[in-house]
Wavefront OBJ file of the C-alpha trace (Angstrom):
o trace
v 295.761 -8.744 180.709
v 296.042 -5.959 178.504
v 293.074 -3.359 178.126
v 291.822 -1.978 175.194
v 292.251 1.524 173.580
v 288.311 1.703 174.038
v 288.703 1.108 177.344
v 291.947 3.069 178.384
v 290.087 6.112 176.204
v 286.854 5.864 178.745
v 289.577 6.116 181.478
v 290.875 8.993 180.583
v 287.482 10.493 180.173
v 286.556 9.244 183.391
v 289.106 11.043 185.060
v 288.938 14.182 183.096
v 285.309 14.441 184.376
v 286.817 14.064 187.499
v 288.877 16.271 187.841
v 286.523 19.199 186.392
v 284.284 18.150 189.099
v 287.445 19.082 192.045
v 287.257 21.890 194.295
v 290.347 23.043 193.121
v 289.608 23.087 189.222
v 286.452 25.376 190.259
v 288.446 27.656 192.314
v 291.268 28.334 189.535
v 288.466 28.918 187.109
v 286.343 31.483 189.454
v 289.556 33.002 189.751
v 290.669 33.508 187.144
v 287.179 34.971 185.438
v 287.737 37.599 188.810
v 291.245 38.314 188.030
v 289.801 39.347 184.490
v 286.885 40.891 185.527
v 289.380 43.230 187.820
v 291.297 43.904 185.161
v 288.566 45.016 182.908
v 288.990 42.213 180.304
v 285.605 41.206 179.454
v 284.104 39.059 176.599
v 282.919 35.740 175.887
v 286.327 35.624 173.366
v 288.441 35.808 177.048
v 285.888 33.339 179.116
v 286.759 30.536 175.795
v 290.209 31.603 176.786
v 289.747 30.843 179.909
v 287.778 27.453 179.237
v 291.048 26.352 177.061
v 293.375 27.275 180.177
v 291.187 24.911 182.153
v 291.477 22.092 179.651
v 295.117 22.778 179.760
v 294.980 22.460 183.222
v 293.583 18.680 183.447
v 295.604 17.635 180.613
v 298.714 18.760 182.879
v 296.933 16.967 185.993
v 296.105 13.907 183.356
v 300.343 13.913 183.220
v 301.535 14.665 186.381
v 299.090 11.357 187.153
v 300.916 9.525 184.388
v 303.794 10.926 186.083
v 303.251 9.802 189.580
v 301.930 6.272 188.813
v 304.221 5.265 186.142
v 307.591 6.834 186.511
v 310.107 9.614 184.211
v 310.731 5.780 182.678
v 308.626 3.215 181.540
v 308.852 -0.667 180.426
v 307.761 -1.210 176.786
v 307.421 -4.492 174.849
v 306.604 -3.764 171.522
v 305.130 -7.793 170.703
v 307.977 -8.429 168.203
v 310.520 -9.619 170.141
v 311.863 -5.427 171.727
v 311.261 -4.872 174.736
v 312.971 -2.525 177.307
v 313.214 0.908 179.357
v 312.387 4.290 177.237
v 311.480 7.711 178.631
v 307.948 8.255 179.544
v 307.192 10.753 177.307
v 304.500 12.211 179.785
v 307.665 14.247 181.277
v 308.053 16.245 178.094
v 304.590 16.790 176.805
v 304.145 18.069 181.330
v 306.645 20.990 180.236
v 305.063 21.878 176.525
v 301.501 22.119 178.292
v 302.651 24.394 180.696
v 304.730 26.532 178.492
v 301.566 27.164 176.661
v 299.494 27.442 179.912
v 301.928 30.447 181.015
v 301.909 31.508 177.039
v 297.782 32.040 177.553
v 297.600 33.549 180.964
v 300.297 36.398 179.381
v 297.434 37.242 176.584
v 294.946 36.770 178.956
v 296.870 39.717 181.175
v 296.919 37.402 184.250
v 299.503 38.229 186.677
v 300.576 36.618 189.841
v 298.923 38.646 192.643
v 301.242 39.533 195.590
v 300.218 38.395 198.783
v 301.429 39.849 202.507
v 304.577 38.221 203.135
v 305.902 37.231 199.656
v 309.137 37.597 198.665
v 309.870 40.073 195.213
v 312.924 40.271 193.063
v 314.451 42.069 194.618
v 313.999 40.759 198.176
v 316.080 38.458 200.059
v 314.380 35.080 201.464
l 1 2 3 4 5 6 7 8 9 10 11 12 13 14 15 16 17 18 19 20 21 22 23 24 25 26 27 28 29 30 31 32 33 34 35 36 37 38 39 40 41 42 43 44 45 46 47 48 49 50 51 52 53 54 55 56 57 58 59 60 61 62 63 64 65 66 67 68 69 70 71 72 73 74 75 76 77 78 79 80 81 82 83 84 85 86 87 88 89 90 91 92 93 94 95 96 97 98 99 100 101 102 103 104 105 106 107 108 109 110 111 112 113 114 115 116 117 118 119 120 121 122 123 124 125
C-alpha cells in the first residue's frame, strides 16, 4: 500500500525532529558556537550561520538514511506501464549538501582542530 505525500512529509518531519533532538547534533552545534567564540567571530549573523550548517547537517543525515535503507539504486514504476532500476538520486544531492556544508564552515573560519596523534600533510601514516 502506497502512503501519501501527507504522510511521507510528516515522516520526514518526524525524523528531522529527531535527529535535532541526538546527542550528536547538540555536540556539533556547541562546538561549533566554541570554535567561533575562540576565534573571535561573534554575532547573531554567524550563530544563523551556524543554525543553517545544522540544517545542512540533518538534511545530509535525512540522505545518508535514504542511502542506507534504500540503496545507490532504486525500483520505480511510474503507473503507466515503465517501470525499472534508476539511480537514487539521494547519492548526488549527499555530495551537493556537503560541498556547501564545507563551502559555509570556510566563511564561517572553521578549521579542523589538530588533535595529539594526527597525521598532517606532510606526515607519513
Amino acid at each position: 500500500m502506497a502512503t501519501s505525500k501527507i504522510e511521507n512529509a510528516m515522516t520526514a518531519s518526524e525524523k528531522t525532529k529527531k535527529l535535532m533532538r541526538t546527542k550528536l547534533y547538540k555536540e556539533i552545534k556547541s562546538d561549533l558556537v566554541d570554535q567561533l567564540d575562540r576565534n573571535g567571530t561573534v554575532g547573531k549573523y554567524y550563530l544563523d550561520l551556524v543554525d543553517d550548517y545544522m540544517d545542512m547537517w540533518v538534511t545530509k543525515s535525512l540522505l545518508v538514511q535514504d542511502i542506507q535503507e534504500r540503496g545507490i539504486s532504486i525500483h520505480y514504476d511510474n503507473g503507466g506501464g515503465q517501470k525499472g532500476i534508476k539511480k537514487n538520486d539521494s547519492v548526488e544531492q549527499r555530495i551537493k549538501v556537503n560541498v556547501q556544508m564545507l563551502k559555509l564552515l570556510d566563511s564561517l573560519g572553521v578549521k579542523p582542530s589538530r588533535q595529539d596523534g594526527d597525521v598532517g600533510d606532510n606526515e607519513e601514516m
